[in-house]
C-alpha positions in Angstrom: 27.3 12.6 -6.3 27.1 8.8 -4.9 27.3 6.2 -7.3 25.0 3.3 -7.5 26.5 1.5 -4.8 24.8 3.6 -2.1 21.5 2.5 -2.8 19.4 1.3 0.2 18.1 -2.1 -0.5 14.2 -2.5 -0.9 12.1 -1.6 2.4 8.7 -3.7 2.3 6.0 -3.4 4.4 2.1 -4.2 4.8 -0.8 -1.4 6.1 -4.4 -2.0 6.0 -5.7 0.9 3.9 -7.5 2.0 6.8 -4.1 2.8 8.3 -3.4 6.6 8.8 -1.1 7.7 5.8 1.2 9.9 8.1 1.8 6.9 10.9 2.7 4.9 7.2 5.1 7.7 6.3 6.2 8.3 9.7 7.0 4.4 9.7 8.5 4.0 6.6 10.7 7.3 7.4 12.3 5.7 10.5 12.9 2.8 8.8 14.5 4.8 5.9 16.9 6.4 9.0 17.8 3.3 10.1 19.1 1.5 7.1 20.9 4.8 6.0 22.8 5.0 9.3 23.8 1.2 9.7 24.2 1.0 6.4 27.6 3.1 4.6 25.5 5.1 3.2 26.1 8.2 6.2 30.0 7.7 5.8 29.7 8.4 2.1 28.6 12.0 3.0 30.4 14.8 2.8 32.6 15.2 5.6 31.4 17.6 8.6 27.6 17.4 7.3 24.7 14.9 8.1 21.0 13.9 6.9 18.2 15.6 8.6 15.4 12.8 8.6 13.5 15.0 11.5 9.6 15.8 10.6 10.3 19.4 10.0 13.1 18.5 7.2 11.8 16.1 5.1 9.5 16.6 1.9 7.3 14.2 0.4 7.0 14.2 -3.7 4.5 12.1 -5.8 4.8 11.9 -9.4 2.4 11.7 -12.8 4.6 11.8 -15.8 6.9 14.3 -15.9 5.8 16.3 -13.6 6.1 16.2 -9.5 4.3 17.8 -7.0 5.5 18.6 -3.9 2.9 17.1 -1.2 1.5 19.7 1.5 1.1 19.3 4.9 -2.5 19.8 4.4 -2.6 17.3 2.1 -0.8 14.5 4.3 -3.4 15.9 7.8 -3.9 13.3 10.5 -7.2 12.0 9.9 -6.2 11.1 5.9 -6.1 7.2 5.8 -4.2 5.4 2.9 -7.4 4.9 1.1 -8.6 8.4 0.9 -5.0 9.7 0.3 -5.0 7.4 -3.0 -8.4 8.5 -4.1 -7.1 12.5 -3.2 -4.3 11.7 -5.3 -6.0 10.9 -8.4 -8.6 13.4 -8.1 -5.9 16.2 -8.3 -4.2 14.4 -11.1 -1.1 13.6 -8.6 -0.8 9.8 -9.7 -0.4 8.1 -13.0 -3.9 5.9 -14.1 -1.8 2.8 -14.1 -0.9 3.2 -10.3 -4.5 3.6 -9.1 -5.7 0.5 -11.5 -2.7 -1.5 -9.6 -3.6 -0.2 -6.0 -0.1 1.3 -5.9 1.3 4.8 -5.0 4.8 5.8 -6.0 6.5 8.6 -3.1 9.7 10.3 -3.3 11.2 11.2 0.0 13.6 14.4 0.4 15.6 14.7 2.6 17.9 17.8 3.5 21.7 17.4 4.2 23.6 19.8 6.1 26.6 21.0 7.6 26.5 20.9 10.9 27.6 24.0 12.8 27.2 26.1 9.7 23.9 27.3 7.6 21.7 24.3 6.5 22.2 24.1 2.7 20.1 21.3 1.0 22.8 19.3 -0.7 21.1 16.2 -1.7 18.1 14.3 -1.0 17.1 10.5 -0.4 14.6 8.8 -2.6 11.8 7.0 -1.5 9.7 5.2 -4.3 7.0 3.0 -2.0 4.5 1.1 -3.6 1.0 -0.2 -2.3 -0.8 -3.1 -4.2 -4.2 -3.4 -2.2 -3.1 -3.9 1.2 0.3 -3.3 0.9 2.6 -1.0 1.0 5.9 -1.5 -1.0 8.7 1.2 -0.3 11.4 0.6 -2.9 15.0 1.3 -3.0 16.6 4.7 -1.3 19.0 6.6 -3.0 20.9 9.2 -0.9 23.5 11.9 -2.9 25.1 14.7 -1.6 27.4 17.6 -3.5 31.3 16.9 -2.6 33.1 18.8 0.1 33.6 22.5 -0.8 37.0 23.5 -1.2 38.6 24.4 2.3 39.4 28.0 0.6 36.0 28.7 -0.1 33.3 29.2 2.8 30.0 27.4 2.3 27.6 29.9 0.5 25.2 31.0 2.5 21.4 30.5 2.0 19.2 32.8 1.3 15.4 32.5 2.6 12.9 31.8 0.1 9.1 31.6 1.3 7.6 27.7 -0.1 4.1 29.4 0.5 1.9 29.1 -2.5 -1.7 28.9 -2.6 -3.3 25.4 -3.3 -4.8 26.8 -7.0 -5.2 23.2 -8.0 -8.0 22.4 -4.9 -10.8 21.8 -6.2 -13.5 23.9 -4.6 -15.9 22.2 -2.4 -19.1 21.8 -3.9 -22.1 23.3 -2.0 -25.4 21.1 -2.4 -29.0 22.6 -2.7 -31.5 19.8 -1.1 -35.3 19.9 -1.7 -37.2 17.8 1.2 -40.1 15.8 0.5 -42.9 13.5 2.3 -43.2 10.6 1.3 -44.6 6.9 2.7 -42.1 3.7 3.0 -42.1 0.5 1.0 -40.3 -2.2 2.4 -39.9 -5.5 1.5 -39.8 -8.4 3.7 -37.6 -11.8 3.4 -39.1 -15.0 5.2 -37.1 -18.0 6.1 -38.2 -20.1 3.1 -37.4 -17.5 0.3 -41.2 -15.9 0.2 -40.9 -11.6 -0.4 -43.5 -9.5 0.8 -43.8 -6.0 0.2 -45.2 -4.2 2.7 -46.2 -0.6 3.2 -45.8 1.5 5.8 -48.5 4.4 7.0 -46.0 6.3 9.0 -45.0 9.6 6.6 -41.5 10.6 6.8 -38.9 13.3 4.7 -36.1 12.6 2.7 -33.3 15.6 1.4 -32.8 15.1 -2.0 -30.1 16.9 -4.0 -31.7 20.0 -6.4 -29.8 20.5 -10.1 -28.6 17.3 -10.6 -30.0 16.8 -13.9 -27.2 19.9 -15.2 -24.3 18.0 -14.1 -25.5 14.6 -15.7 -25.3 16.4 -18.8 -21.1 17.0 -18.2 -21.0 12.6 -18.1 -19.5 12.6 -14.5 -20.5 12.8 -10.8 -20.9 16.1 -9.4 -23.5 18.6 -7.5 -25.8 15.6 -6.1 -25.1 13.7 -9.3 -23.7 10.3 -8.9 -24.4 9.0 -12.0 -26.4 6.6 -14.1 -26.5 3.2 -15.8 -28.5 2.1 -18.8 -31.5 2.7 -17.4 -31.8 4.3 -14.1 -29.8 7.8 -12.4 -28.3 7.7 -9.3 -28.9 10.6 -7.0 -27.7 12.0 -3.4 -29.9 12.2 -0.7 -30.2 12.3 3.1 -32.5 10.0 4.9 -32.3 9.9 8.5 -29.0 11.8 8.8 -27.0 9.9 6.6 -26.3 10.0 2.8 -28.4 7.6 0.5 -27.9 7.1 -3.4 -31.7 7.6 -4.6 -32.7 5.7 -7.9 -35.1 6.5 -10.6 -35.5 5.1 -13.8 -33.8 7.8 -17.1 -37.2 9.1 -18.8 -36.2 8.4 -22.0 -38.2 5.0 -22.6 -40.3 5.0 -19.2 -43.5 6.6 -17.2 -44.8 7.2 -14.0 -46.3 3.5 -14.0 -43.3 1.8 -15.5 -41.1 3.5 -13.0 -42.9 2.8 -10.3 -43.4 -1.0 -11.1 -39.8 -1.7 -12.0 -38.5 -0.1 -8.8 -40.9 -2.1 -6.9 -39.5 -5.2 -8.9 -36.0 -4.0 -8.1 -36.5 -4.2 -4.7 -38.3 -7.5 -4.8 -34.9 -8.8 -6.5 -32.4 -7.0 -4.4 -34.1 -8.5 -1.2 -34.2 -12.1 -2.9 -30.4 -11.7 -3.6 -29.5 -10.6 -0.4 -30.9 -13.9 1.0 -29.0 -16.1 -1.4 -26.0 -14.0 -0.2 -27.0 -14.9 3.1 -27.3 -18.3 2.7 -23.9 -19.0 -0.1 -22.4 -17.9 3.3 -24.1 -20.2 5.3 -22.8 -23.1 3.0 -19.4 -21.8 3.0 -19.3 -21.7 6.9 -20.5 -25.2 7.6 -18.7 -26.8 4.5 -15.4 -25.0 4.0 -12.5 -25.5 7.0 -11.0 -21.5 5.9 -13.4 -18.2 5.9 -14.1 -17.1 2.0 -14.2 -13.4 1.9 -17.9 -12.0 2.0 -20.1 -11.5 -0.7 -23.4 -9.5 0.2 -25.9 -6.8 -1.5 -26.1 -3.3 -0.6 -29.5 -4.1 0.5 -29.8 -2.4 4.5 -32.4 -0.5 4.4 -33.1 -0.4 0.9 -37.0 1.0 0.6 -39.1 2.6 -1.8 -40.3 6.0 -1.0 -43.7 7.4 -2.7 -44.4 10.9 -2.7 -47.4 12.5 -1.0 -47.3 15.6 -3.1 -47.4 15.8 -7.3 -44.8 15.3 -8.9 -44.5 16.8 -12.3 -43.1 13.7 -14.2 -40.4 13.5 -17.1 -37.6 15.8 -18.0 -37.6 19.4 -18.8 -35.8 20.4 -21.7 -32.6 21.5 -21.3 -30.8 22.7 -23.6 -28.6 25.7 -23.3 -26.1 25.9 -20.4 -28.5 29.3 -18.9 -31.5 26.9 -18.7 -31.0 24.7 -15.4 -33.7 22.1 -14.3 -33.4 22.0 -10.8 -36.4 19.5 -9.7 -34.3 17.0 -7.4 -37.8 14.2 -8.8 -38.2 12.9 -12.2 -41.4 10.7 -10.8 -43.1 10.1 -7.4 -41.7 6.7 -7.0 -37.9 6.6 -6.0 -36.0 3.3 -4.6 -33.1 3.9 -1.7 -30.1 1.7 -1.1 -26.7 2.5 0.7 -24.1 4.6 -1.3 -21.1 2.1 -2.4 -17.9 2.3 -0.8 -15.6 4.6 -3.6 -11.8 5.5 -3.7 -8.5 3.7 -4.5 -9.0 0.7 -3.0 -12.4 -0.2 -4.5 -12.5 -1.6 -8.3 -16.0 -1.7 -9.8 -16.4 -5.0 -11.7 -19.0 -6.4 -14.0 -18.9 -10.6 -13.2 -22.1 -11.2 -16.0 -24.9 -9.5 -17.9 -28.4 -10.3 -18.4 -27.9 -12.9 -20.9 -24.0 -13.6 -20.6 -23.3 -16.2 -17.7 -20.1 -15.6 -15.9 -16.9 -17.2 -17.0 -14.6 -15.6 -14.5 -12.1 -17.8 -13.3 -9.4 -15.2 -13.8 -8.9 -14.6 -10.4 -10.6 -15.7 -7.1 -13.1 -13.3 -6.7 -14.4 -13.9 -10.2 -14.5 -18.0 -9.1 -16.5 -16.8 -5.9 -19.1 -15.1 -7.9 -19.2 -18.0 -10.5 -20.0 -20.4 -7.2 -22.3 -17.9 -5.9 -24.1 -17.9 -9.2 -24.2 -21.8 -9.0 -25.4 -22.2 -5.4 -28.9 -19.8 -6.2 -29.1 -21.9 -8.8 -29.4 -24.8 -6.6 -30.8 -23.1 -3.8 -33.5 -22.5 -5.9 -34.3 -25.7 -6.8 -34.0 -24.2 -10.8 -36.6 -21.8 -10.4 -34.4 -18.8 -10.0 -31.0 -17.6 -11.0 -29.3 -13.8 -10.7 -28.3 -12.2 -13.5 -26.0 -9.0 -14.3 -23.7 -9.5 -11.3 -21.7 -6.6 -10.4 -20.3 -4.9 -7.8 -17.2 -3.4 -6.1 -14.2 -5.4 -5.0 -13.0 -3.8 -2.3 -8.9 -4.3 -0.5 -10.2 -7.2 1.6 -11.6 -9.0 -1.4 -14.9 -8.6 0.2 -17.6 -8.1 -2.4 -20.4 -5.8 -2.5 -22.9 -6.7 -5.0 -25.7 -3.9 -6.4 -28.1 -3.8 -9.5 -29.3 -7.4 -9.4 -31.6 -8.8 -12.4 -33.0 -12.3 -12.4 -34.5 -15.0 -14.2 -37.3 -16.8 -13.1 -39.4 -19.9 -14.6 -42.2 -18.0 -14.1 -40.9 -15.3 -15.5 -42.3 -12.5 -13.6 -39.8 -11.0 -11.3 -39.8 -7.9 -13.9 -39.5 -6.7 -17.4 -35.2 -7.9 -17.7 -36.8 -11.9 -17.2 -36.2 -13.7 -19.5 -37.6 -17.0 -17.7 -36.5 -20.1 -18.1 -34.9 -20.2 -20.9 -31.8 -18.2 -19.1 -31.6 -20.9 -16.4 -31.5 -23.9 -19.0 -28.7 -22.1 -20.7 -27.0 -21.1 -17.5 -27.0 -24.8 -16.1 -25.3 -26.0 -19.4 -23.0 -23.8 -19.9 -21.8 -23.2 -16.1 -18.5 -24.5 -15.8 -17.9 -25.7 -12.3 -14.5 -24.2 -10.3 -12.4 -25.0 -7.4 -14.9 -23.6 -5.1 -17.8 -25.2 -6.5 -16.4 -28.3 -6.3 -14.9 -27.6 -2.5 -18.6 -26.8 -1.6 -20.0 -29.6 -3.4 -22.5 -27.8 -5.5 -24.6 -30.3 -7.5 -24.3 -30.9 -11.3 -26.3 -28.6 -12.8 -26.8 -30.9 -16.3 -28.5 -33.4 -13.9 -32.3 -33.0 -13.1 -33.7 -31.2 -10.0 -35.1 -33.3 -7.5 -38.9 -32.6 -6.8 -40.0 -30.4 -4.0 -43.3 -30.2 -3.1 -43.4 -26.7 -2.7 
């Protein structure tokens, strides 16, 4: 066995998560090869035998605990990029929690050492523990070992073959989804130049899939079967509109009607749009005021609309309450709002920056001090008439931001039944606390008065 001087000093590199995971490991591995032969690490091996770093040799292990898994070559296929490998990992339980909260993967790499001229035996193996925080990739240390030299009276055993085949009996089988299409007419909602909304229907009728038995698998508290999930007040549902996959929204019975549904989601909409501007124009101000590029903040607003059915729609739940009793409407209500599904896996952190009443103290880190300027500049956008409220959304490698779920507070109070008017502004102008950013793009004192505006 080597001793601790043969370790390989620390290998660090830097991928985009978009990267493909086996050019990463193909990468790394070369690297690996290198340092082991220029290092004196090869002469440290027994004498006559050498390190087969070759594709067909090594194995890659991951780790949870105490146990390790042995990583397929269907798991590492050559359209898997770093991000989806991450998020495959945790699905199947193959990574500790703590390495996807940190964005980092831990990988052991074996490799075999044999004799050359006689039968391959494994002898040792060379770890490789490489770590990824966001968009990097940190390989650690190596540690190469081999047995000693056999005695020259004794010939090297030979191996015996020993099929690795197993079946995969941890996949998780892939989950077939009913849809149910309906007619419906189009409710967009238009943004002009000066911060007006106008809703606007459409007379066109059009179809969307939407995913049947959802409601069974919202009762097990995680996505599954259509099921995407909910919030306090609304479900989240898969469809298909136009070939691609949507998340649908309608508002959780419990506590609402037809009508109330039908006007919130409108009101939703009317917000989403607004916020989507402000987004818009916070990166505007950035642009002509800042000399370096912040990373982008936006809504997943593109092609947000509200869909109204043409046929009945019996409304409410049905009672379910034995696992043989399935509700498979895919419809709670006629009225249903569509956005674009968020981006999931390892590399995206879901992240709450305020709530409906709570202002946002988040100058943590600076994607919490972007959203507390962003919050700031609608502020003063708005001349104090509007302000966004329960700011959320995912943080994705890039530090790009994409916000969903927007409230807001109005002084008139009418942008829907979360406003709160202005009351929440007053409060929110004293007690913002400016950051670096606000101050780089000059945002106004808030404690100061608004200047008039005609408008």
């Amino acid at each position: 066995m080597l001793n601790k001087s043969s370790e390989i000093p620390a290998i660090t590199e830097s991928f985009p998560a978009n990267d493909l995971v086996l050019d990463v490991l193909t990468q790394l591995t070369g690297q690996l090869n290198h340092a082991f032969v220029t290092g004196p690490y090869a002469a440290k091996l027994p004498e006559g035998s050498e390190a087969n770093f070759s594709s067909e040799g090594i194995a890659f292990h991951s780790t949870c605990g105490k146990s390790k898994y042995i990583l397929s070559a269907h798991e590492l296929k050559p359209s898997t990029s770093l991000e989806s490998f991450l998020s495959y990992l945790d699905l199947h339980g193959k990574i500790a929690k703590s390495n996807v909260e940190d964005r980092r993967i831990t990988l052991q790499l074996v490799v075999p050492v044999k004799y050359v001229g006689n039968t391959p035996s494994l002898l040792g193996s060379a770890s490789m523990p490489s770590n990824r925080r966001k968009r990097k990739t940190v390989v650690g240390h190596a540690v190469s070992r081999a047995l000693p030299n056999p005695p020259p009276s004794q010939p090297q055993p030979r191996s015996r073959y020993q099929s690795r085949w197993s079946k995969n009996a941890s996949a998780t089988p892939l989950q077939v989804i009913e849809y149910e299409t309906h007619s419906f007419k189009k409710t967009i909602c238009r943004l002009s130049q000066d911060g007006n909304t106008t809703l606007e229907q459409l007379s066109e009728l059009e179809t969307i899939e939407i995913a049947k038995n959802w409601l069974s698998y919202s009762k097990q508290g995680f996505p599954g079967g259509g099921y995407l999930g909910k919030g306090y007040y609304k479900y989240a549902i898969r469809a298909k509109y136009e070939g691609n996959d949507v998340a649908l929204l309608q508002y959780i019975p419990q506590g609402s009607t037809s009508e109330t549904n039908h006007q919130n989601l409108l009101a939703e909409l009317d917000v989403l749009t607004q916020a989507s501007g402000f987004a818009a124009s916070f990166k505007e101000r950035t642009q002509m005021t800042l000399s370096t590029t912040l990373p982008n903040i936006s809504y997943n607003s593109d092609g947000a609309f509200i869909g109204m059915t043409t046929s009945f729609i019996p409304a409410g739940p049905l009672p379910v309450n034995s696992s043989d009793v399935s509700d498979e409407r895919s419809l709670l209500y006629n009225t249903f709002l569509v956005v674009p599904l968020l981006p999931t896996g390892g590399f995206c952190k879901e992240r709450r920056f305020s709530g409906n009443s709570e202002i946002g103290q988040n100058d943590e880190d600076y994607a919490g001090m972007m959203i507390d300027a962003f919050a700031h500049h609608v502020v003063e956008d708005a001349n104090g008439e509007y302000m966004l409220a329960d700011i959320q959304g995912i943080v994705q490698f890039d530090k790009s931001i994409i916000l969903f779920d927007p409230q807001a507070h109005t002084k008139a109070g009418m942008s829907g039944s979360w406003d709160r008017g202005s009351e929440e502004i007053d409060k929110f102008c004293k007690e913002h606390k400016c950051n670096v950013i606000c101050k780089q793009l000059e945002l106004r004192d808030l404690l100061q008065p608004f200047p008039h505006r005609p408008w």
